[in-house]
N, C-alpha and C positions, 0 to 999 in steps of 0.2 A: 565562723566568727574570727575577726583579725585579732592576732595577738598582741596588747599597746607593750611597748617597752620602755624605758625610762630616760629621760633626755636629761644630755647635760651640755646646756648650751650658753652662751655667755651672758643674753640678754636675760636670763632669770638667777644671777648671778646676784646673790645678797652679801653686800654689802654694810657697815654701821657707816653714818657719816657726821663729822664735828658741825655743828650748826654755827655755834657763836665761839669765838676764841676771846677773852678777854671781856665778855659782856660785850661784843662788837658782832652783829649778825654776817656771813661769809656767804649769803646769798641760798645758793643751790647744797652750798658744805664739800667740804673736803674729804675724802674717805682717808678715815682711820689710819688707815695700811699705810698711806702716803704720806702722812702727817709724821708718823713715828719713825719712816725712813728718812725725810728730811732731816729730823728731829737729829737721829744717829749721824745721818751723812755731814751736818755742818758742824755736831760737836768733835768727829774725828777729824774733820777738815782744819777747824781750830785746832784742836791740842797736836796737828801737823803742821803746825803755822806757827805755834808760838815756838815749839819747838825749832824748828827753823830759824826763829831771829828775825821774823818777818814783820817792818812794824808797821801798826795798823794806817796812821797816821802820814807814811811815806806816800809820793805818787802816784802808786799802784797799787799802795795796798787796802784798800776799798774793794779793789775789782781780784786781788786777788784771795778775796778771806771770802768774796759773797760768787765769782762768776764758777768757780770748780763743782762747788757743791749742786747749785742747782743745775749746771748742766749735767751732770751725776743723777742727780736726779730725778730732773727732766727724759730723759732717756732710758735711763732706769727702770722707770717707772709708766713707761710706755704698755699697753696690752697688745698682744699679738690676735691673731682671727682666734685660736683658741680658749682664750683669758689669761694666758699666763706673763707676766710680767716680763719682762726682759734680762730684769733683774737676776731672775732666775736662771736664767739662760746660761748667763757670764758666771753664775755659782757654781752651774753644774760643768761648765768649761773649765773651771780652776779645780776642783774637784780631779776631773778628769784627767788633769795630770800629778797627780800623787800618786808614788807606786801603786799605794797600796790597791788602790784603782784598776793596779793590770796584772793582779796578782791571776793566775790560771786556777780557776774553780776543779777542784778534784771529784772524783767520785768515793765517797767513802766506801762504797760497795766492793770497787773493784782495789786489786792487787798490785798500784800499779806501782809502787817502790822499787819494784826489782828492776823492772824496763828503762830504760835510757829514754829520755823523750827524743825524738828525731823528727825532724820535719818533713813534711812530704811534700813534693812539689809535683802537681800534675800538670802535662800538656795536655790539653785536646784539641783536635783542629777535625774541622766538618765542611765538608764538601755539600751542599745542596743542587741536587740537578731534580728537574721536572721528572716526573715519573712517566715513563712510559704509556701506563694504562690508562692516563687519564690525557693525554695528548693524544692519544689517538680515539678514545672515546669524544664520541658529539656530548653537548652540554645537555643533559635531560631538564626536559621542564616538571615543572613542581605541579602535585594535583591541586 
């Protein structure tokens, strides 16, 4: 009897999604998760705009209060073959460089206060040659 095991795959991936926004129907709807990253992405875009002295009313600044955010989010917000966002991707990249990220996991078990860490560097280098036994042996066939 085969044994089933548990999938996790992207297409049974549940999602909630906004149906109407404002009493205005949005069609197929927007997933939740995207909405409320928008949501964040263009209030810190703003409060980094006004900040800036950036006024809305100038030449550019139409394109520059509305094109950052969504391309932010546009990409962001991208799924990869696995399901996971992109988003996440770029979190676990900035992440990645805080120390405290490379601190060296100890063993609490072992004693090793006393030792000096020191690095070890190994060479190896391999030579492969044919083997003898089977260069001079004929190829046997399979029964």
């Amino acid at each position: 009897m085969p044994m089933t095991l548990p999938t996790d795959t992207a297409h049974i991936r549940l999602e909630s999604r906004q149906y109407e926004l404002f009493n205005r129907p949005l069609g197929q709807g927007i997933s939740r998760r995207k909405l409320v990253i928008s949501g964040v992405a263009g209030a810190l875009w703003l409060l980094v705009m006004l900040i800036a002295g950036v006024s809305l009313l100038s030449g550019f600044g139409p394109s520059l209060y509305l094109v950052p955010p969504f391309v932010a989010v546009h990409f962001g917000t991208r799924v990869d073959d696995s399901g996971r966002m992109a988003l996440l991707g770029w979190y676990d990249a900035v992440l990645a460089r805080f120390p405290r990220r490379r601190v060296v996991i100890r063993n609490p078990l072992m004693d090793t206060t006393r030792r000096i860490p020191q690095i070890l560097r190994v060479a190896v280098s391999t030579e492969l040659h044919p083997s003898r036994d089977t260069a001079a042996r004929p190829a046997q066939e399979s029964p």
